[in-house]
N, C-alpha and C positions, 0 to 999 in steps of 0.2 A: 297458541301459547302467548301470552301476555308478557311485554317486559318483565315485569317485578318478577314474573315467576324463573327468569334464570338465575342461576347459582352465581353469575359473575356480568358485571355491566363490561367489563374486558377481562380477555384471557388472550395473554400472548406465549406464542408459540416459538420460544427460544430467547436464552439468556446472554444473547450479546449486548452489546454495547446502545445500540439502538436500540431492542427492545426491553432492554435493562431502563434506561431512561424514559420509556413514555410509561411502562407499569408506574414508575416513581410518581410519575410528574399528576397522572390519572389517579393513584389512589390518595397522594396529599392535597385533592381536592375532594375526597371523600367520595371515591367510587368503589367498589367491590372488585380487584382487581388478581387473577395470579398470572404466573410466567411459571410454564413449563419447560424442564431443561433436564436432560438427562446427563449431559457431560460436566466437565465447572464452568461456572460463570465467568461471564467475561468474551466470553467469543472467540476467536478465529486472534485479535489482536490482544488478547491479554496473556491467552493461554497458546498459541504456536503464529503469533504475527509480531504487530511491530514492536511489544514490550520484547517480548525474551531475545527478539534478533536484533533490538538496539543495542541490549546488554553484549552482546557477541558481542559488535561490531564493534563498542570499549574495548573490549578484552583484545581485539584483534589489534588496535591501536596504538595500544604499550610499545609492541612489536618496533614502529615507528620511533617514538618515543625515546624508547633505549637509544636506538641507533643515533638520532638527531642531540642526545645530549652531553656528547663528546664535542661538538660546534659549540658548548657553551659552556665548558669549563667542567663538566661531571665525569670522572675516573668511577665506571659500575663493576661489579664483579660478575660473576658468571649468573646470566637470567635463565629461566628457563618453566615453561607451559605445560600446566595441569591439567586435563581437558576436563576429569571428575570433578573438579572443585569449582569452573566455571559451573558448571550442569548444577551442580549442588545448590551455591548458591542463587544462581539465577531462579531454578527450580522454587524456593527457597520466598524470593520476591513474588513471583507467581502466584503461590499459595497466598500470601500478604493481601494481594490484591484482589484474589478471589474471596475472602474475606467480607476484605470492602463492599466487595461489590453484593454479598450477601446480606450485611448488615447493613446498609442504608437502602435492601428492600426491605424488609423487616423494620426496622424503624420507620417507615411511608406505610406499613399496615396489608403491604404483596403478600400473597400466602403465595411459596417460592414449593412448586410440587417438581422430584427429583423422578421422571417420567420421561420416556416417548409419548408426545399427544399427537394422532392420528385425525383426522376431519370424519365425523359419521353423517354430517350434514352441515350446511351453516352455519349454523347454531350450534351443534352438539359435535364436542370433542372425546375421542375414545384416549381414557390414560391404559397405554397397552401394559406394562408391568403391574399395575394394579387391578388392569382388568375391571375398571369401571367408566363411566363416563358424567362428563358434568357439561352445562349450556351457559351458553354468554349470548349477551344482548349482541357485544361488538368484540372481535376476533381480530389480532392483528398478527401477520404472517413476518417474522423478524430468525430463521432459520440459520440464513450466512449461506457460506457455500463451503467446495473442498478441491482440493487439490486434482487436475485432471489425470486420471493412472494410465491414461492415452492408450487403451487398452486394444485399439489395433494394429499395436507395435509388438513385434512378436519379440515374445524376453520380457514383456512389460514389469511381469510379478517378482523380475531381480531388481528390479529399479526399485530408487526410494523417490519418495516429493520432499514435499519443506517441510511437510509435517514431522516427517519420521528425520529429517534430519539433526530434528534437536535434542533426537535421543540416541542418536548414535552410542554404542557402548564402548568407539574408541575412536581416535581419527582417523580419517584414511591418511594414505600417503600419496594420492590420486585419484582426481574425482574428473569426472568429464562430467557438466550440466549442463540439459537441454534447455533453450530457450533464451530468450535477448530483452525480454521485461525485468522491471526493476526486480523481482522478486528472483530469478536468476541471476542478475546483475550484484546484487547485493549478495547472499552466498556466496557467490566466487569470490567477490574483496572479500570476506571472513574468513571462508575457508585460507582463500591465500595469505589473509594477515596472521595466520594462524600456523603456516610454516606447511599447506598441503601443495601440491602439485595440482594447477585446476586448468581446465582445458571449458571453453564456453563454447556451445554449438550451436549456432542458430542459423535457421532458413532465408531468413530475410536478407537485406542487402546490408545494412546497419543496425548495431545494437539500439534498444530504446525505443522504437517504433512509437511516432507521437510525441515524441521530446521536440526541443530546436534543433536542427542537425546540425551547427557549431558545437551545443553540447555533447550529444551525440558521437561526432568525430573525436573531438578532443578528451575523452572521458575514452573511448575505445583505447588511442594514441596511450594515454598514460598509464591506465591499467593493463595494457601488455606491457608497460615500462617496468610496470612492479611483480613482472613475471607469470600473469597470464595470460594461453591461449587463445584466442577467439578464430574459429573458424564459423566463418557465413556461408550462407547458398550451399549448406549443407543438413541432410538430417540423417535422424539413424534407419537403414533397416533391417536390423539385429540385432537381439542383444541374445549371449547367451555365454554360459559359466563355466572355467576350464576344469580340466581337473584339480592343477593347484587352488581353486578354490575363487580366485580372481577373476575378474567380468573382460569379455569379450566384444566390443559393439562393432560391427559393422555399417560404415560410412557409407553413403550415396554418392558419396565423389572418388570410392573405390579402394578408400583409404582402411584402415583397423586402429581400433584404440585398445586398450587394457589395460587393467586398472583394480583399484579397490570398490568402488563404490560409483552409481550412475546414478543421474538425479535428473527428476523430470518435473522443470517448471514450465510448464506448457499452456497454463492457464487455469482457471479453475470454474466449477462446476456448480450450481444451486445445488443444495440440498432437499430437493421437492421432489425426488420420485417416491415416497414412502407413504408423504403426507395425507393422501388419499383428496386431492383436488378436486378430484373429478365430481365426487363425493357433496363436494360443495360449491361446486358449479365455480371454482375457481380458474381462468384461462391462464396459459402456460405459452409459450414461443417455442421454438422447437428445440433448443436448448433445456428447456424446462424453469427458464424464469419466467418468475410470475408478471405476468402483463398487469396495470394499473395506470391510475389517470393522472390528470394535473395534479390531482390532490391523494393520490396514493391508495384509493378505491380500487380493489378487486372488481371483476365479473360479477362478483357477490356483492350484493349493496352493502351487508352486515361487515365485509373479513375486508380489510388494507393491508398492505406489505409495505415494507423499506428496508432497505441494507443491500449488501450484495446478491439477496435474492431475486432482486428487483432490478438488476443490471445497470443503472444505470452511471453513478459513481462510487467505484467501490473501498470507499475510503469512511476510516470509524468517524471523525469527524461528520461527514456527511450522512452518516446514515444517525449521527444524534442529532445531526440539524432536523433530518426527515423527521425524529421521531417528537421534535418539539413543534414542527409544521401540522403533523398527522393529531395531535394534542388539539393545537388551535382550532384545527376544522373541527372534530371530531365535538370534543369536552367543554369548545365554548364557542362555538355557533361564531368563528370567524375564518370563512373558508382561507386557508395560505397555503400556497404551492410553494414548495424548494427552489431554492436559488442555485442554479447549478454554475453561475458566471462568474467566473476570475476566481476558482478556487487554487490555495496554494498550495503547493505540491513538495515534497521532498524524497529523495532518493536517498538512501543511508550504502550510497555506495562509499569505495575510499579513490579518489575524492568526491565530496558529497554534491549533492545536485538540489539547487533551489528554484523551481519556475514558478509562476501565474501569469495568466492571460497569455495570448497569443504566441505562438510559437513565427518564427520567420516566415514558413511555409503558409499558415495559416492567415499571417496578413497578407501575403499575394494573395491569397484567396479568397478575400474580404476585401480588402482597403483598395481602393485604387494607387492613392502614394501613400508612402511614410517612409520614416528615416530609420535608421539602424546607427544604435553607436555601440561600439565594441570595444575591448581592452583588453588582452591576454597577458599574464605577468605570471611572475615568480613573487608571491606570497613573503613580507617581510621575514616571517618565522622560516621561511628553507634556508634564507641566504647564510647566518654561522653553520647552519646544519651539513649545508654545501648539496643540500635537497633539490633535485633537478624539477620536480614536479612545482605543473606550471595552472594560472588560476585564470578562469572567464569569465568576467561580468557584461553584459549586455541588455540592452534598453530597444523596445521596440516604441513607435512614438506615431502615431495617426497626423501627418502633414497635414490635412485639413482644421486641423482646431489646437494640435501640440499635444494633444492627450496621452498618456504611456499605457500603452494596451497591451504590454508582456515585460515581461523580465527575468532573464534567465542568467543562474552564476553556478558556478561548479568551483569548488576547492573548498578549504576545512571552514566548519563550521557550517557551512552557506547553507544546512536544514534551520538552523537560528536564524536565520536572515531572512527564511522566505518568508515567516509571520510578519514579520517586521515590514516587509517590502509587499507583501499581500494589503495589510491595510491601505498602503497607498495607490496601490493600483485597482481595488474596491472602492476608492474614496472619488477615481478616475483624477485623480491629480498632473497636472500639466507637466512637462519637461519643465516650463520657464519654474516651477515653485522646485523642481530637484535642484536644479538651477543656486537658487538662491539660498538654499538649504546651504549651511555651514557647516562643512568637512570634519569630524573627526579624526583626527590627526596623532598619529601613526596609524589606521587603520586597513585593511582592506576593502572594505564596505563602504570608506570615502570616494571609489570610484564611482559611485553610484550617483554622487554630484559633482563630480569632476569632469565629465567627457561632457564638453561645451558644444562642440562642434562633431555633427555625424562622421561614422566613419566612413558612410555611404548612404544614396537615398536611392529611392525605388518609386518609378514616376510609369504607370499603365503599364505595368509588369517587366519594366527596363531599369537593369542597376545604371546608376550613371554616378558620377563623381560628386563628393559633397561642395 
């Protein structure tokens, strides 16, 4: 079979965010391109990720709000929370976006087939609701993943994940959630800004696993301040439904919860058992992400992957970096591998978490010295509020040359910050130029050139005095 003679020079296989952008980017260079997607477009983050759970995360926020603006002069009357008309609405932008994201393939010239695509070979893709099959030159595997149903937990099938938590039909009035990742982390500030009872259960020693553990501790510390649970070095092993109708889970530390509703954020899972890999000489890890190279090449010289199928950052940002890397190599003979270095990161917990580069832990285990400067405060905006919740900005800095190789903050806003503070620590910019950098004043984000002198330094794995 000759090039010219397939039906498509790409054909990608799923309508997220990543493989939404390289169809674009490959057919407004005039290539013969479709994207197969049987759900709505957009992926994982448009349609049950970070759009609709930011919107929550507003909505949960008011909560705050109200209370904080009696500290400033406002006399409110009686508030009180819709849970349908959030859902409605947010529901509502959803659609908006799926929209979007269908009409600027369509305007790029994508033919957008509304299918399950299956592998029959390399080349040859089966559309199973159609029941036909068409060929492409170059295949790219852009799937996503799902939610893990941790299904050797016995009870699993009463538990809901994230997914189903955005359709709940009503709120609980108690939720116990497994797991200590941002995506457990964040549900629980929502659900509790939102007036539920939330109980966090994680195995680990600390929430966050992979964060800086300043953050980490003091993000624990204040979201039980705002009334929830977190129990650690704990998991479930039972869940199971009473007769009143309400969940039952049995603790590993001997304990019992009960409740409305269990959520299991536990991680999540490629979507590649279906795809027929095998089929096309596609390799897999024993999870079932697709294995690929510097340059996002499958086992199959024809088929590449990116996004959370491909495990390696599972973040929409980065998998449309990948899919404008996989473009370069692929569409114009300029091989580029993804930059996977000092990406910025945000946690839309309450209070929010902004990092890039190096966490504390991380430079011990790199750097031979560097300094640490730190600052823990109460956020101008709590003090009329009479708001006890307290904010962290921190600077990690490589001794050898003054270069800032992390930076981690937690309190409001600090997901706006970390773009902000991401460029500079991509740019590998020196403490002396934070330094020299002029304060914006009144702000919280002026500590970020404020703290002159470390709070500590760190000399062959010895904290010692600054």
């Amino acid at each position: 079979m000759t090039q010219t003679s397939y039906d498509y020079d790409l054909f990608v296989i799923g309508g997220g965010s990543g493989g939404v952008r390289a169809a674009r980017l490959a057919a407004q260079m005039g290539h013969r391109v479709a994207v197969a997607e049987y759900d709505d477009l957009g992926g994982t983050c448009v349609n049950r990720g970070c759009v609709p759970k930011k919107l929550m995360v507003y909505a949960g926020e008011y909560a705050e709000h109200f209370e904080d603006a009696a500290g400033y002069g406002w006399t409110l009357g009686d508030t009180s929370f819709d849970w349908n008309v959030l859902k409605r609405n947010r529901d509502a932008e959803v659609r908006r976006l799926n929209g979007i994201y269908g009409a600027n393939l369509e305007k790029a010239g994508v033919e957008v087939l509304r299918d399950i695509a299956v592998f029959d070979d390399a080349h040859t893709i089966r559309l199973v609701n159609a029941d036909r099959t068409v060929t492409a030159d170059k295949v790219l595997i852009a799937v996503g993943g799902y939610p893990n149903p941790h299904r050797a937990l016995e009870g699993h099938e009463l538990c809901i994940t994230s997914d189903a938590a955005f359709d709940l039909a009503e709120l609980p009035e108690k939720i116990i959630i497994a797991g200590g990742g941002y995506i457990a982390i964040e549900f629980a500030c929502i659900f509790n800004a939102l007036g539920v009872e939330v109980t966090v259960l994680y195995r680990g020693m600390e929430i966050l696993q992979h964060f800086d553990m300043d953050v980490r501790r003091l993000l624990h510390a204040e979201i039980e301040n705002k009334g929830i649970k977190i129990i650690t070095k704990t998991i479930f092993e039972k869940v199971e439904r009473k007769e009143d109708g309400s969940l039952r889970a049995a603790l590993s530390n001997g304990s019992f919860w009960e409740g409305d509703q269990i959520m299991l954020a536990l991680g999540r899972l490629p979507s590649t058992e279906k795809l027929g890999l095998d089929r096309a000489g596609v390799q897999t890890d024993r999870k079932g992400c697709v294995l690929v190279d510097d340059h996002l090449k499958t086992s199959a010289d024809n088929v590449y992957a990116l996004g959370d199928v491909i495990d390696r950052v599972p973040l929409t940002p980065v998998a449309i970096h990948e899919a404008m890397c996989f473009i370069e190599t692929v569409f114009k003979d300029n091989p580029t591998q993804p930059d996977y270095v000092n990406i910025p990161t945000a946690v839309f917990s309450h209070p929010q978490i902004a990092t890039v580069g190096m966490s504390e832990d991380e430079a011990e285990r790199t750097l031979e010295n560097f300094d640490v400067y730190r600052t823990i405060f109460r956020p101008m905006r709590n003090i009329l509020a009479g708001r006890p919740d307290r904010m962290l900005i921190k600077l990690v800095v490589d001794a050898a040359d003054d270069t800032v190789v992390g930076a981690h903050i937690l309190g409001p806003e600090a997901g706006e910050m970390a773009q902000l503070i991401g460029i500079a620590i991509k740019a590998c910019v020196k403490k002396a130029q934070f330094d020299a950098t002029m304060a914006v004043h009144p702000t919280a984000a002026e500590e970020l050139v404020t703290m002159y002198e470390p709070t500590y330094r760190v000399r062959k794995g010895k904290k010692v005095a600054a």
